[in-house]
MMTF fields as JSON, N, C-alpha, C and O atoms, coordinates in Angstrom:
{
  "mmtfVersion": "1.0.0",
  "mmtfProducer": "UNKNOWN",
  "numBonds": 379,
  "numAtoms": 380,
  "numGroups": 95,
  "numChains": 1,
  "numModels": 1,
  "chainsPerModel": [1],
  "groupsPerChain": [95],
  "chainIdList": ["A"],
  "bondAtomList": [4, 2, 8, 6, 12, 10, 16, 14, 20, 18, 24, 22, 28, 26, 32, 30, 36, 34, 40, 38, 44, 42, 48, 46, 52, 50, 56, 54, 60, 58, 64, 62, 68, 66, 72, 70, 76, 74, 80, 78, 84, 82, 88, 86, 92, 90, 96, 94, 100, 98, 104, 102, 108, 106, 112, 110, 116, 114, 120, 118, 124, 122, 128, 126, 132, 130, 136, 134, 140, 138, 144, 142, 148, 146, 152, 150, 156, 154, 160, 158, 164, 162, 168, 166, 172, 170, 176, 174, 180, 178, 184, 182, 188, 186, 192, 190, 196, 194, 200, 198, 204, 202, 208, 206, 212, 210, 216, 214, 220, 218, 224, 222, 228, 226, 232, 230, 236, 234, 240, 238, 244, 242, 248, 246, 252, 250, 256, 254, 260, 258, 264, 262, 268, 266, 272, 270, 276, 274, 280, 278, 284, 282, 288, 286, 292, 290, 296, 294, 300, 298, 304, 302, 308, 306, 312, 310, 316, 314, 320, 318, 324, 322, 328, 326, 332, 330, 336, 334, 340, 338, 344, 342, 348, 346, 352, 350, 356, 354, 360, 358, 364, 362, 368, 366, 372, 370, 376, 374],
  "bondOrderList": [1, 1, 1, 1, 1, 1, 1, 1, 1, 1, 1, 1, 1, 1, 1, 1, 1, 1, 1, 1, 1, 1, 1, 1, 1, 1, 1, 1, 1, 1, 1, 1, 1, 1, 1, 1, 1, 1, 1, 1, 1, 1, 1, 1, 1, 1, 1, 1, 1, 1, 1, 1, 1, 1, 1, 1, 1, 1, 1, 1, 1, 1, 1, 1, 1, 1, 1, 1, 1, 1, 1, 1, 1, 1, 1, 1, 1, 1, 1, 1, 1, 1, 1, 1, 1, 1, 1, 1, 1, 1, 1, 1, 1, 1],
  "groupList": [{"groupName": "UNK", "atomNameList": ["N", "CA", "C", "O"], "elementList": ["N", "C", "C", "O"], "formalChargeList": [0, 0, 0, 0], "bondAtomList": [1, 0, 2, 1, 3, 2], "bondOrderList": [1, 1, 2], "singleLetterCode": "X", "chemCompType": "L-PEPTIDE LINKING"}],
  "groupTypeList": [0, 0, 0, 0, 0, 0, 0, 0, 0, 0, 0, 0, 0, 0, 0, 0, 0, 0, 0, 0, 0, 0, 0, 0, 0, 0, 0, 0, 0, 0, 0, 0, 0, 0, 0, 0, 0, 0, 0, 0, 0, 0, 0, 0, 0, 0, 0, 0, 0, 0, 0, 0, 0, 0, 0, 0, 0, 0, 0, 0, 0, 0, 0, 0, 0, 0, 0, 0, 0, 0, 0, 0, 0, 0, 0, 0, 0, 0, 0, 0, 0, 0, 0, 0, 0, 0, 0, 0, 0, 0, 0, 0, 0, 0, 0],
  "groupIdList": [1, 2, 3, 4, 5, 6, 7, 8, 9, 10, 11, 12, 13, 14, 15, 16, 17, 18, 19, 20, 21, 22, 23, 24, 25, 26, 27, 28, 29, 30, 31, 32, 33, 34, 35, 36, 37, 38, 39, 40, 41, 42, 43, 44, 45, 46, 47, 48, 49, 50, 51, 52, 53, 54, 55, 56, 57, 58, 59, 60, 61, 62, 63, 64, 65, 66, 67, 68, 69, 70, 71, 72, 73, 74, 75, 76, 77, 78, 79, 80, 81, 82, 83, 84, 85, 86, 87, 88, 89, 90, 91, 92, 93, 94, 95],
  "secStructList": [7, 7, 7, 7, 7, 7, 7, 7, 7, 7, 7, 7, 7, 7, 7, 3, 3, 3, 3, 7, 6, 6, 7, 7, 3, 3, 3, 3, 3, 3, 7, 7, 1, 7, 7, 7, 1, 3, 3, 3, 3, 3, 3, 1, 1, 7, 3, 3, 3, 3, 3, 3, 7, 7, 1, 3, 3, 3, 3, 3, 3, 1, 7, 7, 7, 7, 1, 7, 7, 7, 3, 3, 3, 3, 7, 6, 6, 1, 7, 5, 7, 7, 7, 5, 7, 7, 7, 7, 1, 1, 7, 3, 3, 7, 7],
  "xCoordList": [-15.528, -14.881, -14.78, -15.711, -13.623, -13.118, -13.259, -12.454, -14.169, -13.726, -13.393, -13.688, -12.512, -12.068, -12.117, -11.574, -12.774, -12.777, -11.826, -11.519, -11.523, -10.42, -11.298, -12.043, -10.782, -11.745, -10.627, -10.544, -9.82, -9.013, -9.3, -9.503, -9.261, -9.729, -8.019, -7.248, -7.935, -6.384, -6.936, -7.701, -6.322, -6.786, -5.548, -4.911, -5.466, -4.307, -5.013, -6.205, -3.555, -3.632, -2.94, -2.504, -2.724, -1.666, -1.436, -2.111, -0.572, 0.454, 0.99, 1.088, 1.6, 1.557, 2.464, 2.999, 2.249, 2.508, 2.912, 2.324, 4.032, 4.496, 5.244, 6.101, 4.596, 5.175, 5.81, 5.112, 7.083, 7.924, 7.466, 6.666, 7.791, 7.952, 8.83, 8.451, 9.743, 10.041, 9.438, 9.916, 8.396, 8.094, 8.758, 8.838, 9.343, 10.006, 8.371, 7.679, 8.507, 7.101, 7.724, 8.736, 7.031, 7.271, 5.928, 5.383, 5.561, 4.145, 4.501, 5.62, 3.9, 3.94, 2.788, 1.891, 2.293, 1.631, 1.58, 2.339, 0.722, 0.872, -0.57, -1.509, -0.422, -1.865, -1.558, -0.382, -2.753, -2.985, -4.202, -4.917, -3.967, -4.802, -4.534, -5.4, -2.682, -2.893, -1.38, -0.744, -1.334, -0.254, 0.99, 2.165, 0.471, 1.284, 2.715, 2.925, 3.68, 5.442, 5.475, 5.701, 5.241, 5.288, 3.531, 2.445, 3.831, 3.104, 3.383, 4.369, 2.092, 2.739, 2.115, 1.252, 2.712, 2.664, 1.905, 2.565, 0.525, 0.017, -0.149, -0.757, 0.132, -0.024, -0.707, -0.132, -1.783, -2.564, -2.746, -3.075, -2.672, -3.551, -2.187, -2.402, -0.635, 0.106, 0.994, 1.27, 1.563, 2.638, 4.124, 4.936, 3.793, 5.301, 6.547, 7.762, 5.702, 7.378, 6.499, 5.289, 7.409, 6.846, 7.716, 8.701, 7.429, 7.943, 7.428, 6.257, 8.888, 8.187, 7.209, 7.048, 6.126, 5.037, 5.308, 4.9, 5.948, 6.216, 5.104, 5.091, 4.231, 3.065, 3.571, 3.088, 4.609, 4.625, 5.203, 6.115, 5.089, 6.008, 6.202, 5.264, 7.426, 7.794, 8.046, 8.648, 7.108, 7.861, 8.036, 7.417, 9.321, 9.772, 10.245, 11.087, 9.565, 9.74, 10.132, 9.734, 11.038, 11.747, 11.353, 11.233, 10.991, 9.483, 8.621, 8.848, 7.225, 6.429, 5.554, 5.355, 4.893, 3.899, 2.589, 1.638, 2.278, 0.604, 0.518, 1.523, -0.88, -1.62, -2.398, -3.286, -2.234, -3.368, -2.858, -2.932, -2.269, -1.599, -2.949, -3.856, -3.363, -4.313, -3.095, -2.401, -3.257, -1.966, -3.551, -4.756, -2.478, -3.397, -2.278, -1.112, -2.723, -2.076, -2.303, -3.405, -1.602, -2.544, -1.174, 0.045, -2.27, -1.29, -1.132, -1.367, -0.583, -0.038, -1.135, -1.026, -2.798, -3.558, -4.825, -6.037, -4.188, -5.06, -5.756, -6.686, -6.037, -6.521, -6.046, -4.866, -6.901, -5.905, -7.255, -8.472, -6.431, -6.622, -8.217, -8.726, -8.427, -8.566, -7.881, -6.858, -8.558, -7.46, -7.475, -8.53, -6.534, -6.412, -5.539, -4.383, -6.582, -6.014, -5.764, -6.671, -4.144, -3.354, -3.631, -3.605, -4.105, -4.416, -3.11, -3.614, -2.116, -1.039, -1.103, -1.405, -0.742, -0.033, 0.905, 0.599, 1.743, 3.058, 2.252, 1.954, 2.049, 1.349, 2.057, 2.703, 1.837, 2.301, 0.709, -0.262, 1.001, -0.55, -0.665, -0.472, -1.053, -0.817, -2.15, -2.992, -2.025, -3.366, -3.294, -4.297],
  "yCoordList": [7.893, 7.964, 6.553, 5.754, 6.38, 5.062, 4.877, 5.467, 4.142, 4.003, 2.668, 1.754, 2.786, 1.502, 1.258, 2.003, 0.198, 0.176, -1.215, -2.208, -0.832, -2.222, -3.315, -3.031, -4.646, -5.117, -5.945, -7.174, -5.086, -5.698, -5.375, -4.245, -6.103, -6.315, -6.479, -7.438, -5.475, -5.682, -5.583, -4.75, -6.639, -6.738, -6.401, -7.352, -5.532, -5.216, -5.457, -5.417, -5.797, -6.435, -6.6, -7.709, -5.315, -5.325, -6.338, -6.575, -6.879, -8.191, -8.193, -9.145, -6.806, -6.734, -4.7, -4.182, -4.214, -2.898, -2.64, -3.21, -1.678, -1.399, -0.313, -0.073, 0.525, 1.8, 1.784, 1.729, 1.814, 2.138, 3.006, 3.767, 3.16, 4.465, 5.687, 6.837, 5.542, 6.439, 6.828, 7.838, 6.364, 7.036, 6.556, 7.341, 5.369, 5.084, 3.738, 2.978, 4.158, 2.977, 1.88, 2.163, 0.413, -0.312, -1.239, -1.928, -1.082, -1.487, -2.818, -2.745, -3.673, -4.884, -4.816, -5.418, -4.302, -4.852, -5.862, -5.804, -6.582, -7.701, -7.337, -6.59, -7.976, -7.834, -8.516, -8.698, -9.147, -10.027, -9.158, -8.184, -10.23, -9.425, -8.49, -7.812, -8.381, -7.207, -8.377, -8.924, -8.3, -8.915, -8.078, -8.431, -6.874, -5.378, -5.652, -6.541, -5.075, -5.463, -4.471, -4.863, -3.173, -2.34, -1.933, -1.885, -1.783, -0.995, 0.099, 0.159, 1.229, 2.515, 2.281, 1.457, 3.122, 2.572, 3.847, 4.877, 3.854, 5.225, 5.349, 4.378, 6.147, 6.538, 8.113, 9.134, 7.767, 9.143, 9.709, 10.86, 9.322, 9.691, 10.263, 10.857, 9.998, 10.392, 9.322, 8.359, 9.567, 7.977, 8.574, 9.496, 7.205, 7.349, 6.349, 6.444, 5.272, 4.264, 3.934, 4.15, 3.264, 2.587, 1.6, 1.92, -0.018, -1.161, -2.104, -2.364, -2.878, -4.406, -4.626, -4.172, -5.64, -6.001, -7.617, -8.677, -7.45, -8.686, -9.365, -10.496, -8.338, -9.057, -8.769, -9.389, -7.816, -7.445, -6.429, -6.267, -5.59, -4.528, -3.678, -3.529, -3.231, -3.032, -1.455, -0.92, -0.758, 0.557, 0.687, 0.138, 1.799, 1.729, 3.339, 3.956, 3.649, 5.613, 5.706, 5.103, 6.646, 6.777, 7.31, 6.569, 8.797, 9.351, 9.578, 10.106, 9.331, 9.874, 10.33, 9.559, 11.57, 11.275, 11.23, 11.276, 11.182, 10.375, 9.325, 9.036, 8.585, 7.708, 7.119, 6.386, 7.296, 6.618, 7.106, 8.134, 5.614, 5.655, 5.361, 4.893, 5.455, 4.393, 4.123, 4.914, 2.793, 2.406, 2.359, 2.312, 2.413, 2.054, 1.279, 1.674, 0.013, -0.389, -0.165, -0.647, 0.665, 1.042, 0.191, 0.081, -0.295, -0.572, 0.776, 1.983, -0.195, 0.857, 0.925, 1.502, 0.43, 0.225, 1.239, 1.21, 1.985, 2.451, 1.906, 2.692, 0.818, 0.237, 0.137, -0.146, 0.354, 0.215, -0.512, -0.682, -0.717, -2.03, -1.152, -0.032, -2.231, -1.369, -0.636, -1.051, 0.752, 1.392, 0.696, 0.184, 0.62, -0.279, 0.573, 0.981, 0.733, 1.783, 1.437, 1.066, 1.58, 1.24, 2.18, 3.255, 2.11, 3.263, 2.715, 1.813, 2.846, 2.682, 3.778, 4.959, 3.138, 3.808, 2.66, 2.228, 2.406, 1.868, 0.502, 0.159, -0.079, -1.805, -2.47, -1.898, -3.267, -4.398, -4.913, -5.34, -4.658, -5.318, -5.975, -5.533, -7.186, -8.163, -8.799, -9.144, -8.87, -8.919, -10.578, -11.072],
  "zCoordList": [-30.349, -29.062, -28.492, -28.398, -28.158, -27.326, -25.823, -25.102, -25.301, -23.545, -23.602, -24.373, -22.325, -21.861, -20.493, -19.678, -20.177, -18.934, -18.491, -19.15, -17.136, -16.917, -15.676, -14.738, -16.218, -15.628, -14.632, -14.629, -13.822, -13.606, -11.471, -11.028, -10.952, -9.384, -8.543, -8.526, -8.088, -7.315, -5.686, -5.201, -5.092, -4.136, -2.537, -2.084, -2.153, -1.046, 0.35, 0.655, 1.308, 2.535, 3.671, 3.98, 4.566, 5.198, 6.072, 7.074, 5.731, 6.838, 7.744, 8.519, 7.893, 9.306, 9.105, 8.124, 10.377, 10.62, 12.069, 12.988, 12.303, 13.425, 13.164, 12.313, 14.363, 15.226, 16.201, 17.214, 16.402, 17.818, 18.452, 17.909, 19.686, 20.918, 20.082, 20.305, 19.33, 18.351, 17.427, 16.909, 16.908, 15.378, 14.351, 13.407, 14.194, 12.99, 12.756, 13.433, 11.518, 11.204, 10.246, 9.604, 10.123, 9.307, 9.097, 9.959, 7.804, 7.137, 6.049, 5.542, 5.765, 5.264, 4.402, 4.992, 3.101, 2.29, 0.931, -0.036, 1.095, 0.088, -1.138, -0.863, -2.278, -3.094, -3.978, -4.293, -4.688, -5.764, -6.637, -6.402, -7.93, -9.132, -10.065, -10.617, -10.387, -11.731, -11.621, -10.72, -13.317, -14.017, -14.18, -14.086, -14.449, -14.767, -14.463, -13.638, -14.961, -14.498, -13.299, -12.155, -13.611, -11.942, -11.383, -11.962, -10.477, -9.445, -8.471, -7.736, -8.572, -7.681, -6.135, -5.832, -5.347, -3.951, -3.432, -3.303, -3.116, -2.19, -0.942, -0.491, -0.138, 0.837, 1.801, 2.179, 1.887, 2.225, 1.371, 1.658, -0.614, -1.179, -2.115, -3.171, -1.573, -2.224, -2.643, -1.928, -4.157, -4.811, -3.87, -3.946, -2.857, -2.52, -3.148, -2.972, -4.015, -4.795, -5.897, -5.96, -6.947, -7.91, -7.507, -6.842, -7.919, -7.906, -8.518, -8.793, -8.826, -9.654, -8.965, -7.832, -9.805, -9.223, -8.584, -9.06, -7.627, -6.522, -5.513, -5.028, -5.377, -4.662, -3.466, -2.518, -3.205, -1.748, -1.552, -2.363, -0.784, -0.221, 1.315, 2.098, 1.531, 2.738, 2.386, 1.455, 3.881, 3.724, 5.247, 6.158, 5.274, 6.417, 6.488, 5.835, 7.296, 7.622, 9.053, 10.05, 8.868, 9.85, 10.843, 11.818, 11.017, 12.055, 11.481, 10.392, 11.843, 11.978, 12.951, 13.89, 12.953, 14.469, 13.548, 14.328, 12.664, 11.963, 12.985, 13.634, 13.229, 13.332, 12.623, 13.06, 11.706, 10.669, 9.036, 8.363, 8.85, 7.501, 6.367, 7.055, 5.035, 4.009, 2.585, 1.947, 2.524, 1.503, 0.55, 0.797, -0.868, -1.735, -2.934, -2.904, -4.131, -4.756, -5.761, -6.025, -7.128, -8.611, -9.385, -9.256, -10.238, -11.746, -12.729, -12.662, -13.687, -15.315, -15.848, -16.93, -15.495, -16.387, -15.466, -15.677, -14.556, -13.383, -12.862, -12.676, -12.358, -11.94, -10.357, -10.152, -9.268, -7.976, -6.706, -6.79, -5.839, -4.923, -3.902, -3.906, -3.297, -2.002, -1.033, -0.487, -0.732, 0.465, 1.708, 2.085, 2.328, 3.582, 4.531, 4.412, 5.647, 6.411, 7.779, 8.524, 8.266, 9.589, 10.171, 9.573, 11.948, 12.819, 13.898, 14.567, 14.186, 14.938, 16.119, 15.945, 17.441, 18.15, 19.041, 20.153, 18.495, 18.751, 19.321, 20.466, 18.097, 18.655, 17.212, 16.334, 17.289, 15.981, 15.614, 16.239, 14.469, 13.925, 12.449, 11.316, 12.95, 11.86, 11.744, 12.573, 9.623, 9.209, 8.492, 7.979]
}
């Protein structure tokens, strides 16, 4: 039997996040530490994108009434970041 473990440290960081008086949200995460060509994008525990691995990403939802988003960053090798969790109520918050 084969294990493998990855010794790979991804590190995520929201840059900045904002909630309107509407409910449309816009989140800014950045991360370093996986080489991987894509990366999947979590949110509350669910993959909402896959994307090149750019070292940054923007999501932008149109309503929500949540308060409290947790992004998470995984590679192709499972390996994933710290969860980093935005508590918004219509402030701008930059990390």
């Amino acid at each position: 039997m084969m294990i493998s473990v990855s010794s790979t440290i991804i590190e995520a960081i929201v840059k900045s996040a904002y909630k309107s008086r509407l409910g449309r949200l816009r989140v800014d995460i950045t991360w370093d530490g996986t080489s991987t060509e894509m990366v999947d994008i979590f949110r509350n525990g669910i993959k909402i994108d896959t994307v090149k691995n750019a070292g940054i990403y923007r999501e932008r939802e149109r309503r929500t009434e949540a308060s409290q988003f947790i992004y998470q960053v995984c590679d192709t090798t499972s390996a994933c970041s710290n969860e980093v969790t935005i508590i918004s109520k219509y402030y701008l918050i930059e990390g």
